[in-house]
Each structure stands twice: as C-alpha cells, then as structure tokens.
N, C-alpha and C positions, 0 to 999 in steps of 0.2 A: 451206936452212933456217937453215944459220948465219948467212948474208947479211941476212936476215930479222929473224935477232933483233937481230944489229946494228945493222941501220936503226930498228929500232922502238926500241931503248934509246936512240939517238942521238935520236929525237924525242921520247922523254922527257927525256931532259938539256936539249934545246931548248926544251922546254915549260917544266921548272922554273928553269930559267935564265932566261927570261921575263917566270916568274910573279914570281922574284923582282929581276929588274932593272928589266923595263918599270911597272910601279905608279907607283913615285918620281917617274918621269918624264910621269906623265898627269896630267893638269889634273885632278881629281874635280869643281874647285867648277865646271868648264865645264859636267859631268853631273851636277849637285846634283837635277836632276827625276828621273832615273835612280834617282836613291840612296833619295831619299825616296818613289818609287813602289815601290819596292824593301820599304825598311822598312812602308810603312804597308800591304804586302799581306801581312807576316808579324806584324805587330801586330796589325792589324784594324781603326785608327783612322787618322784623317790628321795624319798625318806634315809637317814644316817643320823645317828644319835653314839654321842659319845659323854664319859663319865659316867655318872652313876643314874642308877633310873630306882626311883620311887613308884610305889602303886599302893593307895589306897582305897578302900573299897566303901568304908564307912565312918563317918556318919552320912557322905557324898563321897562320889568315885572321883577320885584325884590324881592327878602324874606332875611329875616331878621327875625332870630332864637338866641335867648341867649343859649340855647343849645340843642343839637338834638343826641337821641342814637340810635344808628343804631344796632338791635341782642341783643336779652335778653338771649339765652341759654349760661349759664357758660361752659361750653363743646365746643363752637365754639366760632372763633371769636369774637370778638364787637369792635363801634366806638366810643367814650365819644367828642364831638368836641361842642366846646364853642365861642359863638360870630361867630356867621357864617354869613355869609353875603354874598349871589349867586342872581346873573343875571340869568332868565330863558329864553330859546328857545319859540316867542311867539307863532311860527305853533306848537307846538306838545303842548302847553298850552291850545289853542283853541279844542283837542281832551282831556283834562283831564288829561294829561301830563307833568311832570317833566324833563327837559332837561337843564340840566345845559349849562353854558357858559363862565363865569367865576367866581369865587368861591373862597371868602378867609376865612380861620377859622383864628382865634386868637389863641386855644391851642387845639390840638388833641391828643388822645390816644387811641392805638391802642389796644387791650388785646389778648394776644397768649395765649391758654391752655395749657401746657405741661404735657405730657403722663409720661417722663422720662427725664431723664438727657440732652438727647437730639430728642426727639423723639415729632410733637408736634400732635395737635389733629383737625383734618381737615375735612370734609366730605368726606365721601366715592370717589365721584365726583367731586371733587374739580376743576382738568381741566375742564373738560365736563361744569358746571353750570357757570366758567368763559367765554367759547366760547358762550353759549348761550345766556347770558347776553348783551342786546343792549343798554349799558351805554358808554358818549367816558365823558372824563375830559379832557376838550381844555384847561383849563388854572387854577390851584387848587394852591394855595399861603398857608402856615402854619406859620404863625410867630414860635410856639414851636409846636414843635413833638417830640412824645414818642412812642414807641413801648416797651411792655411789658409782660413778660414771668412769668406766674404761673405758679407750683405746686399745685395742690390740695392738696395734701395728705401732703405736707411738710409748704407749705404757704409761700416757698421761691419765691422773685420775684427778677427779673432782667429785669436791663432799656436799652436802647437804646435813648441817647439825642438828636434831631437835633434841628438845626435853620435857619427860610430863606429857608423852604423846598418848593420845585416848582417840579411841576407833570404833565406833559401833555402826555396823550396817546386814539388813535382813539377808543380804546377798551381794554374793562381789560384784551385781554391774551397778549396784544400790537400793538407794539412798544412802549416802553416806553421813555421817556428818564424823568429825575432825577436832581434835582440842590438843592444844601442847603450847611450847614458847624456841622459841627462837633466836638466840641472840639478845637474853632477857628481854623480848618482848611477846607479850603473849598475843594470838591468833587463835581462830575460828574458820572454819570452811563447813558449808552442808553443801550437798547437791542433790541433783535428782537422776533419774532413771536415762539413759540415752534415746536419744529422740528415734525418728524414721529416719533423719540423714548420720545418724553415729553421733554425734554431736551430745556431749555431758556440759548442761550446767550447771553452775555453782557459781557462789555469794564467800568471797574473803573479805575476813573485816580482822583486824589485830588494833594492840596498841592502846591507847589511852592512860587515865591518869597522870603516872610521871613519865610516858613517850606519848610521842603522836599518833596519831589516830588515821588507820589508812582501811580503805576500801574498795572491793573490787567486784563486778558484775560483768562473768561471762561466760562462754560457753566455748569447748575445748573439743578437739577432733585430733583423728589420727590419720595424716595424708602418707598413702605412699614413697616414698623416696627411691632415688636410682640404683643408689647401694645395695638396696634388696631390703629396708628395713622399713621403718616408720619415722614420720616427721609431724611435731607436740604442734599446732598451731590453735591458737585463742583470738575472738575479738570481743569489745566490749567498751568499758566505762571505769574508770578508778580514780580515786579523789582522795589528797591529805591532805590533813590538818594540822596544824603544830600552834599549839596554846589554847585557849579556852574558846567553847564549854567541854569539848571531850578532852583535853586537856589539863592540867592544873596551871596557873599562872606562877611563871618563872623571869630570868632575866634572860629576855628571848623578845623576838619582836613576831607575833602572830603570825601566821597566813594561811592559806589554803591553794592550795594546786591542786584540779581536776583539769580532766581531759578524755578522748577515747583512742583506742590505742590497737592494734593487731599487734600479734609477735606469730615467729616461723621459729622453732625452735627456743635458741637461747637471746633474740634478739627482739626486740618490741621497738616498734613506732609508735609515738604520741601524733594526737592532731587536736587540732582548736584547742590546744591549752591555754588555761585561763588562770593567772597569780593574782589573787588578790591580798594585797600586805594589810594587816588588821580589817577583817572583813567585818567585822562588828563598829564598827565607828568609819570614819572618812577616811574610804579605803582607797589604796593607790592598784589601779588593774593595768597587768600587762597580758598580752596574747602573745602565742609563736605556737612552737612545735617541739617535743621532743623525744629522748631515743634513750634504751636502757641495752645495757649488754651483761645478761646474765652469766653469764662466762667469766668476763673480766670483773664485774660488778662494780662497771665503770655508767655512767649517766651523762646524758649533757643535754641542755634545755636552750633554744632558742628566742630570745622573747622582744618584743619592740613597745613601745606606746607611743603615740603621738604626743600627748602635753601629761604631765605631772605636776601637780599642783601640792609641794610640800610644803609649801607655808602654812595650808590649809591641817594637813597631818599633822607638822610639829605643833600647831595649835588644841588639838584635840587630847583627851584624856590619856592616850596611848602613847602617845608623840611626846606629851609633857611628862610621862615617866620614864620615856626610853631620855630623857635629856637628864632626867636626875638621877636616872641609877649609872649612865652613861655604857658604855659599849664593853659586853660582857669578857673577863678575864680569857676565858678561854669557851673557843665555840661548841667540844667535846668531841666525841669521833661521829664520825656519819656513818650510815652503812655502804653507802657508795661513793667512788671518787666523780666530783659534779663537776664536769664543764661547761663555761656558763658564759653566755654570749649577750648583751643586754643592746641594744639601742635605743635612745629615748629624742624624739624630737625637739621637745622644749622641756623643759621644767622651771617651776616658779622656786625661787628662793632668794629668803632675805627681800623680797619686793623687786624684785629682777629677775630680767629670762635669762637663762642659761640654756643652749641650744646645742644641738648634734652632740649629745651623751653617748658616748660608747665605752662598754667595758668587757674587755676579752679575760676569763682566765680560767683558771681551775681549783675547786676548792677541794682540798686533801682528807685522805679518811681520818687522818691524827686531826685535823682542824683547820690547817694552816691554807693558806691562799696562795698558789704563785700567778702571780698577777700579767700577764704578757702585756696587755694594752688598757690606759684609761686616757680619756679625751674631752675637754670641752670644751667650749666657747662661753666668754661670760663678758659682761659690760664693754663696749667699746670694743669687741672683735677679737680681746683677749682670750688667750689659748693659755689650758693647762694640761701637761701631756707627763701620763709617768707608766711607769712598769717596772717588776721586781719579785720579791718575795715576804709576802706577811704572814710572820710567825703569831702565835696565840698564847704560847705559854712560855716566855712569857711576851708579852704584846711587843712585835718589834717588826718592825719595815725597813728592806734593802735595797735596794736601785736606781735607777736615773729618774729625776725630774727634772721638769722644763717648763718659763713661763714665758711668755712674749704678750706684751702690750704694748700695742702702738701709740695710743693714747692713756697714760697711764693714772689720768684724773678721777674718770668714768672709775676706774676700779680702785682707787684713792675714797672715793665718797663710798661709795660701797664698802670697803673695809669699814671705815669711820663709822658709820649708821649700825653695821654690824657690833659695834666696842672695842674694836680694834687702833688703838692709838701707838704713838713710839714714831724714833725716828728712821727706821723701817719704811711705814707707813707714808711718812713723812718724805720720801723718795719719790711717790708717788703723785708727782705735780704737776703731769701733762708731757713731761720725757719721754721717750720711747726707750722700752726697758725689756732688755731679754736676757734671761738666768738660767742655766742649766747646772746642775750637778747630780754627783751619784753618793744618793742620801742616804745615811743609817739612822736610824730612829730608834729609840727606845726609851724606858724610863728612866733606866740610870746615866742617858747620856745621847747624843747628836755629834753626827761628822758629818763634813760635807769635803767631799773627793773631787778632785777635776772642775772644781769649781768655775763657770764662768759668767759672767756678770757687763750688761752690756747695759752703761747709763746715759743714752746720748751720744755724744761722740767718745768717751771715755768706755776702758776697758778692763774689766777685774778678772783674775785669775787667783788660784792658788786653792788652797787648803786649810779647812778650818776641824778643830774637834773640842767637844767641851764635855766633860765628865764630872757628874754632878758628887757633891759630897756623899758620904754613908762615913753614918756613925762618927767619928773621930777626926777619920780623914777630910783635908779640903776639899772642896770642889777645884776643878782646874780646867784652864782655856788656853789652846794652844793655834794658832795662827801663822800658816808662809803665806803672804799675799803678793802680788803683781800689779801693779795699775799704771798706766796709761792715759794721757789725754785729759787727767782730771782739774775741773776748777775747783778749788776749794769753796769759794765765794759761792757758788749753787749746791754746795753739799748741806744736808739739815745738823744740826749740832748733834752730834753720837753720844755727847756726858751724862744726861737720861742712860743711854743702854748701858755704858760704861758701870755705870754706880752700879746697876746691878750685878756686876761683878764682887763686890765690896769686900766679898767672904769667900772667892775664888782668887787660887793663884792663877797666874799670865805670862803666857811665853809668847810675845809676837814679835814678828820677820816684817819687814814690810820695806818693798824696791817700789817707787812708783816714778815717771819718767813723764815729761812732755805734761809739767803741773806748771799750773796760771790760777792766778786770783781774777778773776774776772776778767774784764778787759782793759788791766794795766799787763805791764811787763811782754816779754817775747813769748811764754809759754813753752820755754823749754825749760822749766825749774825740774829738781829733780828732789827724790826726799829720802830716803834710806835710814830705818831706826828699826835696833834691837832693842827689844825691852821686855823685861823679865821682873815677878813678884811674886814671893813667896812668904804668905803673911804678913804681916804687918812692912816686911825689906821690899824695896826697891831698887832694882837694878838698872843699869843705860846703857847699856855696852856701847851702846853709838847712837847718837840723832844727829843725821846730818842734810840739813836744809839748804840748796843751790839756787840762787837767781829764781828764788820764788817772788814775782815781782819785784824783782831786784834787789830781794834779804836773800841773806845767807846767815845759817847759827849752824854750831856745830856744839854738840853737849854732850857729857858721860857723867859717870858718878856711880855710886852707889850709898843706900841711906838702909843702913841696918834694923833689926825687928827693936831694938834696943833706943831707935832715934840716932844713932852715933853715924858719920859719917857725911858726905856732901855730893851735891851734882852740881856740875861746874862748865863752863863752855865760854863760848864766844860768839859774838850776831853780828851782823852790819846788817843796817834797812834804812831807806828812804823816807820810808814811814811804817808806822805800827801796826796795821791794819790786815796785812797778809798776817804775817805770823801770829798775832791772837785770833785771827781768823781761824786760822789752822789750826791753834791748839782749842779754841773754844767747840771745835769741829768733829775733833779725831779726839781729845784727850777730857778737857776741864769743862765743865759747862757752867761753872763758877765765873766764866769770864766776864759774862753778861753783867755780873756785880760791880765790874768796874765803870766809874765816872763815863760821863756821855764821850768827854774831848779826847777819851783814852781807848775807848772801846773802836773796835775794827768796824768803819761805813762799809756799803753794802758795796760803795764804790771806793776807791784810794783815795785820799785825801788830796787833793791840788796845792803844790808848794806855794806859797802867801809871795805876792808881788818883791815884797820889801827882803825876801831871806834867801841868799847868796850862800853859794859855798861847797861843802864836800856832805855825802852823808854819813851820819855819825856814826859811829864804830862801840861798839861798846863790849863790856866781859862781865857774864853774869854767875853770878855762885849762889846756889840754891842750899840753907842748911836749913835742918827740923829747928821749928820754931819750940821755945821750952814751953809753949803751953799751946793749945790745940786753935783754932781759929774757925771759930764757929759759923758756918756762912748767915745764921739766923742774927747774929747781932753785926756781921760785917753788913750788912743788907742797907741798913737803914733806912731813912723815910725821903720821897720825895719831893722839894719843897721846904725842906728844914730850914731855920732861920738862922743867921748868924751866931757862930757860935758854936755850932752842933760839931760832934765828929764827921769827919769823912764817911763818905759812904761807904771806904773799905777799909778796915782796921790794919794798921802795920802790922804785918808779920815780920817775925825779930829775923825771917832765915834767908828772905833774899836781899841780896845787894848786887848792886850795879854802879861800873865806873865805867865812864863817857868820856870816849875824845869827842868835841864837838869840831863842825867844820868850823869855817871862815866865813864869819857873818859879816864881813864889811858893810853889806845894807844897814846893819844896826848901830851903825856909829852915829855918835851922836844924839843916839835914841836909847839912853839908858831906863835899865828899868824895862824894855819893850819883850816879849816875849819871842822867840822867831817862828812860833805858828799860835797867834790868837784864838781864841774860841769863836767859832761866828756864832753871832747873837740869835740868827733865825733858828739853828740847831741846837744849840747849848744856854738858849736865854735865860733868862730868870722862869723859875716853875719847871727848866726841863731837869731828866734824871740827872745827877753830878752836877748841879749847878747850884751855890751856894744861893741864897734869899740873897735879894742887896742888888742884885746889878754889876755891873762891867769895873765900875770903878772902885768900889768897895773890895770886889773881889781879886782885884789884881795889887791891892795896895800892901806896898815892902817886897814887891818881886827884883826889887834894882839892886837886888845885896851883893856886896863882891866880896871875895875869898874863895879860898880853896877847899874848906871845910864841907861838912857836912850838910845837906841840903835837907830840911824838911817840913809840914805844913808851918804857913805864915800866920801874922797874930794879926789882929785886925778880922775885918766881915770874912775875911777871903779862909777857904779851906785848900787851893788848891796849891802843890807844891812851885817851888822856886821851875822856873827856865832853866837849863842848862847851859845858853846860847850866851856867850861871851864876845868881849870883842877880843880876838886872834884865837889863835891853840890853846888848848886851855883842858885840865882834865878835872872831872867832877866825880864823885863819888854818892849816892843817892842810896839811901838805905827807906827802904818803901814795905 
C-alpha cells in the first residue's frame, strides 16, 4: 500500500513537473485551430486569434493571446481585442472548457451595425441567446475601449471612448455593474436582471470632485424597428450638478439641473426641467424643457421664469463672491454644444424692474458664446437689444448693440444710484436718446462701427476706436464723426472724459452741420476740426467754426513734444458765450475757471442799450506758456478781497488783437465799458467779481492808448474795455 502511494505521488510530481515545464516548450501557434476550436466552443461564437499564443498550466492555467476576434459576420456584432491576457477556471479546463477568471485586454473594440440613423442590427433573439448563454466575467479590466457604430450603406462611423473600463457580471443578461472614465471623467453604472416586459435597469452616476456630478435612473428596452433591426429606447430621471457639495468650489457660479426625460435611439427629450442657480443659498429657479442629440452631441434647453429677483442673489454669500472674483477667464470646454433659449418676465435689479428678458444663443464646446438675440426693457420703457459673438479666451465681444430711451431721465437716475457718473451719463436728462452700433470689446481695447447716435432732434454718426496702452506703447483714440442738428448750449461739458485721455494719443475728424447755441443765431452754424496728438505735440490741421450764433474762428497750428511752436487763427463773435460754450463742451473744461462776466450764460448775452456798432473781429495766437499753469492755483477763492489775483492767472502763450466796432453810444462816456457786468449776476460775493462793489471795480478802466491792456490797480481786478470811441485796434495779452 505504501508502495502505492508512492508511485502514485511520484506521478503526480511528474504530471506537475510537466504541466509546468513542457508548455514553454510547445509551439501553441503550430495548434492555433486547437485553441480557437477551443475558445469558440466555450464562447459560442467563432473564434480567430492571431500572433502569438501563450499557455500556462501552473501555478494557474493562463492564455496569453496578441489578439483574438470574436464574430466575423458584418451584420452582427464583433469583438477586435488586443493583448489579452485571462486566468482560466481549472475544473471546467479539465472537461475541454474555457472559463474565465480574471481577464485583462489592452485595447478593445466593439463594432455595432447600424440599420439607420438610429436603429441597430441585433439578432432576432438577442435576449433569448444572452439567457442561455453560461459565460459569468468575475473580473474583465480594458485599459482602451471603443465602441463603434457603422453604416453600411453610408460608411459613416461613430465612437464611443473609455478608459479603465471594469466589468463584472455573473452572467451576460446580469447584474452587471460598470466602472471606467470617460473624457477624464469618471462613471459608474450597476443594473439588474431584465424584467417580464425586457425592460433592463440601471443607476448612472459619474463625475464629482473637480467635474460635475450627474446622475441617471432608468430603465432601457429593445423596440423593434422597420429596417429589420432594434431600436435603444430608455425613460426615467437625470440630474446635474456643477459646484458644491459633490463638487469642489471653483470660479464657477453653482447650479443644478434635473428633469425626466425619454430618448428613442440617439435622441432624448427632457420635461419639467427645473435650473436652480446656487441651490444652496437664495436660489434663482427657472423651468422649461429640454432635448440632447447623442449623434451630434449637440443640447439645447428651453427655460422661462416669471420674476427674478437678483438683487436678492447678488446680496447673498454666493452673489458677493461671484462680484469679487468677477466673471471667470475662460468658461473651459463643455461636452456638448448648448443651445439656450431663456425668457424671463420681470427681474429685479439695482431696485428696478427690468421686464421681457430674452436671450437666444448658443454656447460652444471651446467656450465661446454666439450670441443671436438679447433683449430688455428697463426704466422708462428703455430697450436694450444686442447680438454677436463672445469669445473667452481671451474675453472679447463682437456685434451690434442698440439702446433707445424715450425718456432718458428714468435711466439717468438709475445709472447714478448704480456709481455710474461722467458726462456720458450726463446725456441722460429726459431727451429721447437712440444708439446703435456694431461693437468690439475687449481688454486691450473698444471700436465702435457704424455708429449712430440719436439726441433729440440732433444726429451722430461715424466711427470710434480706442486702443489701450501695453508696455511702452501709448494708448491711442481715433474718431471720424458726423453730427447734425446739434446745440451746443444742451450738450454736458466732455473735459471730464477728455482728461482721461491724458496719456493717449488723438486722431479726431469731426463735420457737424445745422449747429446752434441754443436759441440765439439761425442754426445753420457749421464746425469742421482735425486734430491730432501724439504725446506731449499737438496738432490742428483745421478748426473751422461757421455762424455758430453768429461766431466764426478758423484755427491751425501745431505745438511740438518739445513746447516749440504755435496755433494761431482768426474769430469774429457778437459775443463770447457760443464759442467758450463749445470749447468748454467738446474740448477744455477748465473754461468753467474763468470769471463770471467772461464765462458762456446758458443763454447769449443781450447787447447793453448804450453799445452801437460792428462786431468785433479779432486774431488769436495760442503759444506754450514757459512755465505750466496749474488750474489748482488759477482757481482761486470766491469772494476775495481787493487786492487778490485774478481768478485766472495770465498765461504768457495767448494773445489777442481786436478791431473793435463803432461805439458812437459811448461818446462822451469815457471810461464806460461797452457791456457792464450786471450787478444781479456778477455782484459783489458772485464767482469773478472782485470784494468792493461796482465802483471800486471799474476804477482806471478810461485809459487810452494803443499799448498793451492788462489788470487795473485799484480794488478792481478786471481787465481794461477794448471799446473805444471810432476804429481802433487793441492788443490784449491774457
């Protein structure tokens, strides 16, 4: 008996000694018909294996296939799977048997027929030969998997990429469950067994951490189709989230979108969907419907709300961090291109309704926006209407905008309350105001195309572009404008926005036609000026001012980065008040600094009973003054007493020589000036009116000569009359 067992141990040591030395040494690819008869009578399909084939017996039974194809018919399924490497079951090996155990491919591909657009090409039986089938896959690993969708007839194909794909189920009709990643983000699916009506569900959940977090519940069926094939149809429930708690917090603005949804193929319907924008704090909800096309991997959502209350939001924790980190660089790619349809009936902002919101567009898988339609109503019945293309990387907007206000008060105070000041703004006084242009936006810079500009009865046109500095280089403003109609007298002073210029060069055009100062002159003045600056130079190519309330100047020059040169011209005016009008408007807003009797009324000044004659003509020449003129000490104080300086310090660079008219009225009246200051406007305490009174102040204005004119000694600060009796030419250095 001992003998016995010793013989028989000893053929077991021979056996495994065998199993595991003779393997290495057999040829397998010589029995490749072997192997693949082998497999395809434990699969159930036919089997083709090419390269090389490995078989280990021990310390477990092992294969080792460079690639193995599972179904040759083009009309059904197939498996292409490369570098395969499976543990086999040794009891069902010892009956001739394939049983996997564990199992990893390198790269797989699956091949789907497709009948039709959506329709694919299955066997008759397809459930039925999955229940019969006694295969389990305990544990199946794919570094790449593909699943892939023909056309015969068209030879279009469509992929499906994963990675890290993991499979375990006790049998092909289930339980399955699912793990892999997709487009780095990672996914889950289990399901269960098919019901009594065919009907498989199953639970998708992906995503989280640093993507969003999406989920799905439902249950999937196989409908016959006319083609002769099968058609995927699911219904159920799916819901994302994008930012916190399954999320991490980013520069992103929260939300959640659920809804439930059928699809027939590669198409799904949403219903009762529901957006809520930060669903953790005071959340903005909208409803609609929406639609996904798996095919295109294209989306678009439906959505309306009746009121929005965003003052309430930007108020909250969420709201007050999207305003300090502000609106993120770039929105990153999406997986699907989203068309996106919004209506909103009211919304609160800034403490005002804003009504009938609509915004049509589509947002791009790179990030970008093309915007078709945006629309609203705001204060006063104001409309703002734009559409274009918003780029993200880097942040930039192209297209026409359009505002119209009939009442432009209402949205005047609303700017205002919001921090919005300038004289922009300042346009906004109850005129009816409508602006259109085709607007480029970006950081390093704003054009405005096709510009048109409607103030009242006046009409702007033309084209603006301003490019900001970088580095070394200026910033620069370049302007052709057109206007029509315009009074000067109701425009707000521009030398605020101007000064912002300070450290940009200027190239402006400007024709304007059918100009009036209020309601003096015919209003057919006209104004025509080139002007150009490039650093510290100053160019004029032309200022030429027509019967603008009955002035006229015509001006050029140039004044170099060096100070060296002049600007020089010629004016006639009735009175002063138009043309500092104009320039305190369009150009200087330093004007305002000059004396009360000198500064432009809101109305033109009425010619003085006593002063007869022509209006005076005069030639001015503008040179850099050798030393800078600070407007903080030209300023002065109001109410200063005899004695003080003028409120505007002589600058050494302009001069002016005056023919005056024919003052016949003033004979006899030496000494008299030919337009006094009236007392109610320019009395004692008002701006530019010396301390002292009428008589003080006019005392030694009766001097004659030809020489040079300037402040008189005595109480009085303000310069000599020009007003002689006959022709007479004066020269005034101010």
């Amino acid at each position: 008996m001992r003998d016995l067992l010793t013989a028989l141990a000893c053929a077991v040591i021979l056996v495994l000694v065998a199993a595991l030395a003779v393997p290495p040494f057999v040829d397998w690819q010589a029995h490749r018909g072997l192997v693949d008869r082998a497999l395809a009578r434990s699969l159930g399909v036919q089997v083709r294996t090419d390269g090389r084939i490995e078989v280990r017996l021990l310390p477990s039974p092992r294969l080792r296939v460079d690639r193995l194809h599972l179904g040759a018919d083009p009309d059904r399924p197939s498996l292409d799977a490369r570098f395969v490497k499976a543990e086999i079951a040794l009891a069902p090996l010892l009956k001739g048997e394939f049983r996997f155990t564990e199992t990893r491919i390198g790269r797989a591909e699956i091949k789907l027929p497709v009948a039709g657009p959506d329709t694919l090409k299955l066997p008759p039986d397809f459930g039925g030969a999955l229940r019969d089938r006694d295969l389990a896959i305990e544990n199946l690993q794919i570094q790449q998997f593909l699943v892939t969708t023909q056309v015969p007839a068209t030879g279009r194909t469509d992929q499906l990429y994963v990675q890290d794909l993991r499979l375990q189920a006790p049998a092909l009709v289930g339980p399955w469950r699912i793990e892999g990643t997709s487009g780095g983000v990672p996914f889950r699916a289990v399901s269960g067994t098919p019901g009594p009506d065919g009907r498989l569900a199953a639970k998708i959940s992906g995503g989280g951490d640093a993507t969003p977090r999406f989920e799905a519940d439902a249950r999937f069926g196989l409908l016959p189709a006319e083609a002769g094939g099968a058609q995927v149809e699911a219904e159920g429930s799916a819901r994302l989230v994008v930012g916190p708690p399954t999320q991490a917090a980013g520069a992103y603005l929260p939300f959640s979108l659920a809804g439930t949804f059928k699809a027939w193929g590669t198409q799904v319907r949403f219903e009762a969907v529901d957006l809520a924008i930060d669903p953790g704090g005071r959340a903005l909800r909208l409803g609609g419907t929406g639609r996904l096309d798996l095919r295109q991997w294209r989306a678009g959502l439906t959505l309306d709300a009746r009121r929005l209350d965003l003052d309430a939001f930007l108020a909250s924790a969420e709201g007050q961090s999207l305003i300090a980190r502000g609106l993120p660089r770039s929105a990153g790619s999406l997986p699907a291109m989203l068309d996106l349809d919004l209506t909103v009936g009211s919304a609160v902002l800034g403490g005002e309704e804003w009504s009938n919101l609509a915004v049509t567009g589509t947002l791009e898988r790179a990030g970008g926006l093309l915007l078709r339609r945006f629309a609203v109503t705001g204060p006063a019945e104001s409309t703002v209407t734009a559409s274009g293309q918003v780029e993200t990387a880097p942040l930039r907007f192209s297209g026409p905008v359009a505002l119209a206000a009939p009442d432009s008060e209402a949205l005047g105070r609303y700017l205002r309350r919001l921090g919005a000041e300038g004289p922009l703004v300042a346009l906004l006084d109850g005129r009816k105001i409508e602006a259109a242009a085709d607007l480029s936006a970006a950081g390093t810079g704003l054009s405005l195309r096709n510009m048109r500009l409607g103030l009242g009865p006046a009409r702007i046109t033309g084209n603006a572009r301003y490019t900001a500095a970088e580095g070394a280089e200026r910033g620069r403003f370049e302007a052709q404008i057109r206007a029509t109609g315009l009074d000067i007298a109701g425009l707000p002073p521009l030398g605020t926005a101007l000064g912002t210029l300070r450290d940009t060069d200027l190239a402006l055009t400007l024709e304007a036609k059918d100009v009036r100062f209020g309601a003096a002159g015919s209003g057919t003045g006209t104004i025509a000026a080139r002007i150009q600056s490039d650093g510290a130079g100053l160019t004029v190519d032309s200022l030429d001012v027509t019967d603008l309330a009955g002035a006229s100047a015509r001006l050029s020059g140039q004044i170099g980065a060096d100070g060296t040169g002049r600007v020089s011209g010629r004016l006639k005016a009735p009175a002063a008040a138009p043309l500092l009008g104009l320039l305190e408007r369009v150009w200087v807003g330093e004007i305002r600094l000059l004396p009360a009797w000198l500064r432009p009324a809101r109305r033109p000044p009425r010619r003085p009973r006593h002063a007869r004659g022509r209006p005076a003509a005069a030639r001015l020449e503008c040179r850099p003054a050798r030393g800078p003129v600070r407007p903080d000490r030209a300023a002065g104080r109001a109410g200063a007493g005899a004695g003080r300086r003028h409120p505007v310090e002589r600058p050494r660079g302009l001069r002016a020589a005056a023919r005056a008219g024919d003052d016949r009225a003033d004979r006899g009246r030496p000494g008299r000036a030919a337009a006094p200051p009236r007392p109610d406007r320019d009395g004692p305490g008002s701006r530019g009116f010396p301390q002292g009174g009428g008589r003080e102040g006019r005392r030694g204005q009766g001097r004659r000569g030809g020489g040079e004119a300037g402040p008189q000694s005595g109480g009085g600060d303000r310069p000599a009359a020009c007003a002689r009796r006959g022709p007479a030419v004066r020269q005034a250095a101010y």
